[in-house]
N, C-alpha and C positions, 0 to 999 in steps of 0.2 A: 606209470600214471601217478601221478602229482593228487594226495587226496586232499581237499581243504576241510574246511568245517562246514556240518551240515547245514544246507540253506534252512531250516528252522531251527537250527540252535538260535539261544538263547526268548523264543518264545512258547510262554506257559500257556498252555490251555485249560482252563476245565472242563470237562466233561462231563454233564450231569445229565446225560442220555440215558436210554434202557433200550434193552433190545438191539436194533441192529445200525438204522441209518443215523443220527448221532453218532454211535459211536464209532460206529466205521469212519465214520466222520474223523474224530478224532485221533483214532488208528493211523489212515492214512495221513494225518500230520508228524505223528510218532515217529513212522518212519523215518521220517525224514530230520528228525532232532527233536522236535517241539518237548518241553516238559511238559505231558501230559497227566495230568492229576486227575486219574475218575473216581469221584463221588457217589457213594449209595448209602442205601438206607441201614444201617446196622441193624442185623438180624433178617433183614429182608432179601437185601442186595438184587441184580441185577437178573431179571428173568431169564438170560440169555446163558446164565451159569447151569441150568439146568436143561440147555437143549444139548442133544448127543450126549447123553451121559453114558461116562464109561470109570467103573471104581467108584462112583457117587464124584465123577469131575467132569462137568461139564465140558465135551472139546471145543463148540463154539467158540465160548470164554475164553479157551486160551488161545488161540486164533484173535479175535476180536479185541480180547482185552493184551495184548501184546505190546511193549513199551508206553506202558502206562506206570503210574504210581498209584496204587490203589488206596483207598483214605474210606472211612466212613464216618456220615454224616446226616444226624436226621434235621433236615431244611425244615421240619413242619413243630420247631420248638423257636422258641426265639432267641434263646442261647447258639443253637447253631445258624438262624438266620446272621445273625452278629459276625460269629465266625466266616462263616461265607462274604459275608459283605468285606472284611477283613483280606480274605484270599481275592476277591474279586481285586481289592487297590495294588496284589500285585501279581496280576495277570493280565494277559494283554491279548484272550476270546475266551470267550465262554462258547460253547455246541450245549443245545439243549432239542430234545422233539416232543416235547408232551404238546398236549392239547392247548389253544390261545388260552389262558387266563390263568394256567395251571404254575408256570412260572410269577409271575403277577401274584398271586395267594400267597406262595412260598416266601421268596424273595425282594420281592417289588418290582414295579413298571423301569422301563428303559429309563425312565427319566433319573429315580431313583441311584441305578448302576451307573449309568455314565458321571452322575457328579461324585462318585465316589471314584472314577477311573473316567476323563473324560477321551480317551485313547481307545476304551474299549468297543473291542467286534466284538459284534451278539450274534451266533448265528443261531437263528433260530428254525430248525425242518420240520413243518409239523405235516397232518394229511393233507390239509385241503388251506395253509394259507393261512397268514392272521387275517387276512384279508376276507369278504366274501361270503355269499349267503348260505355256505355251504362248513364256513370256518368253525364251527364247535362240532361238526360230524366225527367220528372218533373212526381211524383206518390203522390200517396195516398195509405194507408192500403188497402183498396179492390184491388190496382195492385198489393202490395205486395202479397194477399192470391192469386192470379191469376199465378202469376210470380214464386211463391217458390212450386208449386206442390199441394199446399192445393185444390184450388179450383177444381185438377182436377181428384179427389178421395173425392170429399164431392156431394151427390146428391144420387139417385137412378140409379140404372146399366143402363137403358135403358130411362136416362132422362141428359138434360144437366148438364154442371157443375155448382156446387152450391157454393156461397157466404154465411157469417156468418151475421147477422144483427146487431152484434158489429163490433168495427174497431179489427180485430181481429188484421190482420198484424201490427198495429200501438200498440196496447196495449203488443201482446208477444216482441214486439222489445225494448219497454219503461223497461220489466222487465228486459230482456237480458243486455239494456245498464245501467242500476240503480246495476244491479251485475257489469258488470264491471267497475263503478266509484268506489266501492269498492275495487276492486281488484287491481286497479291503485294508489289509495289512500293505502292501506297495504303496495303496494310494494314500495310507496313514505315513506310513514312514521314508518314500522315497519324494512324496509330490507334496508335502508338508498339507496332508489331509489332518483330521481326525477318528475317531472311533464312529462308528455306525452299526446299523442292524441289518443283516442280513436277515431276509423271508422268503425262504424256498419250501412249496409245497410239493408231497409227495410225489403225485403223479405228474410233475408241470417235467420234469428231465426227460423219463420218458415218451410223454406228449411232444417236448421240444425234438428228442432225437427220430422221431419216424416223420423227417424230413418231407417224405411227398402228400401227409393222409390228408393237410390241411387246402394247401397249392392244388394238387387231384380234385377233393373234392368242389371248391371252390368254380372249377375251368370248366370240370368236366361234367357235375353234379352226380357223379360216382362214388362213395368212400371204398377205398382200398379192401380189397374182402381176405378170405382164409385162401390156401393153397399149398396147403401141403409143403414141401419141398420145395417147390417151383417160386416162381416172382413174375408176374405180368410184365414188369419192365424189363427182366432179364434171362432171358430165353435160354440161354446156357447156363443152366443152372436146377442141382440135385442132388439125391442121396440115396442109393441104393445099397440092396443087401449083395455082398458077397461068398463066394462060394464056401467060406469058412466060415460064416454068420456073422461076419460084422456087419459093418454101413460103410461104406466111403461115400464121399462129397465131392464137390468139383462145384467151380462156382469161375465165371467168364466173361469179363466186362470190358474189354478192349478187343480189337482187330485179329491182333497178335495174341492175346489169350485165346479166342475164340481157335484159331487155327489150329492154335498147339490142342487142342483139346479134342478139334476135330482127327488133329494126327495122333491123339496117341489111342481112341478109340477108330482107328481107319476110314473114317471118311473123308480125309483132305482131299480125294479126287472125286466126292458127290458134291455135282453140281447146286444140288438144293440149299446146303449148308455150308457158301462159299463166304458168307456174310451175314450181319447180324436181319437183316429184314428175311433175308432167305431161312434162317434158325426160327425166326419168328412164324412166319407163315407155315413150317413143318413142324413144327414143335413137336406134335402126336408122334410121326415118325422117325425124329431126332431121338428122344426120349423112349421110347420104344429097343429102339435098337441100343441105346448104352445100357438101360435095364439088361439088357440079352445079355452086353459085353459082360457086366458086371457080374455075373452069376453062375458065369465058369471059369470066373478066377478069384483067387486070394488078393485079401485086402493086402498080403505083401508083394503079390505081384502085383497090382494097380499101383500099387506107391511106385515101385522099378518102373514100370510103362509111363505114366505121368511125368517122373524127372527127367526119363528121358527126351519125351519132348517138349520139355520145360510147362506143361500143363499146370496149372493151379488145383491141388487137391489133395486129400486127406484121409483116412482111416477114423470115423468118429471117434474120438478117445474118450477113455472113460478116468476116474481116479486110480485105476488100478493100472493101467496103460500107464498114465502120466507119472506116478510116484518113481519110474523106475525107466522112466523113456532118456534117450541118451544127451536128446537135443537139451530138453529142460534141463535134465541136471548140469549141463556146460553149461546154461545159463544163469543156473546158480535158482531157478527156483523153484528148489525144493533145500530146504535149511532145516539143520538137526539144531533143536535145542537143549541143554540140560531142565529138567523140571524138576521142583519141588514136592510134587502130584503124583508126576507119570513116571519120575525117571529121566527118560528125555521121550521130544515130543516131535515128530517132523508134522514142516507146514508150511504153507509157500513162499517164496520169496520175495522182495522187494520190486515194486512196479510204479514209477520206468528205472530204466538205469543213467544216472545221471555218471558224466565222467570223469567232474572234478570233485563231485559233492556227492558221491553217493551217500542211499539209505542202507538203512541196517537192523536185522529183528535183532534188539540186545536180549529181549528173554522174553518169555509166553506167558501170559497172561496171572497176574498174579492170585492169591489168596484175597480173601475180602478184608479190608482194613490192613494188608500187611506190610504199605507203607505210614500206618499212622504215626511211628514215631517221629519217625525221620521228616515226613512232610510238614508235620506241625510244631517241629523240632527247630527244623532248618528255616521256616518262613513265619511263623508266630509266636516264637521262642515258647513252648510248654514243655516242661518237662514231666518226668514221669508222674508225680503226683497230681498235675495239673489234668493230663490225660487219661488219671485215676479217677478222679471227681468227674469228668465230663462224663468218662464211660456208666460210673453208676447214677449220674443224674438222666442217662439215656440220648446224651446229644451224642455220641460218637460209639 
């Protein structure tokens, strides 16, 4: 395999996000080359450094903050607005989430950034929108999954709505807006565009991806409810416990899956569950009986019974499964790093795989400020004395 240069080499981002969806944002451009330069507050830095702390070191952070160049910088002096404004003429997106006005106070309006870089992508991911009677409300990812529909279709039918234990809403928004800095950047540089703003609200990704709740309700004046394991529309479909105390899953959305699933739990000769309307109108005693299957045998023999009749299904994995499962590690994701912190740090690998351009984790999440020299070295010519005076006057 022929490897070239990574499809974001040679563009810079800033990152001046906190927390999660910014900078995952930023992250997943990393990956894939982008110079990314994250900005914080000296002495403050990055709340996300103090989630999972282990040694007084954030793992998050190093997850999160991975192929970045870290810099600090206090935006709320005007000595380091100057600077910023400096690094913005040679960068080419800024990722920021706070609140609508909150960039505006700091640094100045679009109008402002663009005539200083008129090339640049602004993405900007806040809760609810610059837009919008709703836009100075102040959220997090759990409002998002609350607010976009998710939460109120995740749970068991006769039990409340249920939340994800990752930032769900913050992580689908980070991929949503990482695709369209992309796409802003194509239309800039391959279709002789310009620079623009991107405005992606929290909850609007996940609202976008549960495809049926809008369409449903619309047809049928139903909204899509809670159900457990199950899915109204998809009748082969579940997760039961096994005779070892895991879960396995099984999920059947064509002809041919539905069969195989019926063979490898033995009803491919019950009339009832010959086809999806027939799964459907039996559901109670479809579901019935794979509970039964499932619970006198091992999630390893369900895995052997399922391949073999090519059935679609799983063993619920957990991080402890995964760190050390065969498949994953041949796919390379799960990656040792060296660290300056931990030692060295494993943590997942690059997503997708591309063939000619792969991505790459070059190193975990750094120290707060501990590319100052180098970033303002290489792009603003200061040298150490200069970096002397900023740090004691409190810009850096």
């Amino acid at each position: 395999m022929s490897v070239e240069s990574a499809p974001m080499e040679g563009v810079r981002v800033l990152d001046v996000g906190h927390l999660i969806a910014g900078p995952m944002t930023a992250s997943v451009l990393g990956d894939f080359g982008a110079d990314v330069i994250k900005i914080e507050r000296p002495g403050i830095g990055d709340p996300l450094r103090w989630n999972y702390p282990h040694d007084g070191v954030g793992l998050f952070h190093k997850v999160q903050g991975r192929n970045k160049r870290n810099i600090t910088l206090n935006l709320a002096t005007e000595r380091g607005r100057d600077i910023f404004h400096e690094l913005v003429r040679q960068s080419d997106v800024i990722v920021e989430n706070f609140r609508p006005g909150v960039m505006e106070r700091l640094v100045g309006d679009w109008e402002t950034l663009s005539a200083l870089n008129p090339g640049l992508i602004y993405c900007r991911v806040s809760g609810w929108g610059q837009t919008g009677p709703y836009r100075h409300r102040t959220s997090f990812g759990r409002i998002a999954e609350a607010f976009s529909g998710f939460a109120a279709i995740t749970g068991e039918s006769d039990g409340p709505p249920m939340h994800s234990t990752m930032s769900l809403g913050d992580s689908v928004a980070a991929v949503w807006a990482a695709n369209a800095v992309t796409m802003a950047l194509y239309w800039r540089d391959a279709r002789g565009g310009t620079g623009q703003v991107i405005d992606l609200a929290l909850y609007e990704p996940l609202y976008r991806q549960i495809e049926q709740q809008i369409a449903v309700m619309d047809k049928t004046g139903t909204a899509p409810h809670r159900a457990g394991n199950q899915n109204d529309g998809t009748p082969v479909m579940g997760s039961y416990p096994t005779a070892d105390g895991e879960f396995f899953s099984f999920s059947a959305n064509t002809m041919k899956s539905i069969r195989a699933v019926m063979k490898a739990v033995g009803l491919q000769d019950d009339s009832r569950f010959s086809d999806f309307d027939g799964c459907s109108i039996n559901h109670a005693a479809l579901h019935k009986h794979i509970s039964a299957f499932f619970e006198t045998r091992t999630a390893a023999q369900l895995q052997v019974i399922f391949d073999d009749a090519d059935a679609p299904g799983t063993m619920v994995m957990n991080a402890r499964d995964l760190i050390s499962d065969p498949h994953v590690r041949a796919r390379e994701m799960v990656v040792e790093l060296p660290d300056d912190d931990l030692g060295t740090i494993r943590m997942q690998g690059v997503v997708p795989k591309f063939s000619k351009t792969p991505g790459v984790v070059r190193h975990a999440g750094q120290r707060m400020g501990q590319s100052n020299v180098e970033v303002y070295g290489e792009l603003l010519g200061y040298d150490g004395s200069d970096l002397e005076a900023l740090h004691e006057e409190g810009v850096i």
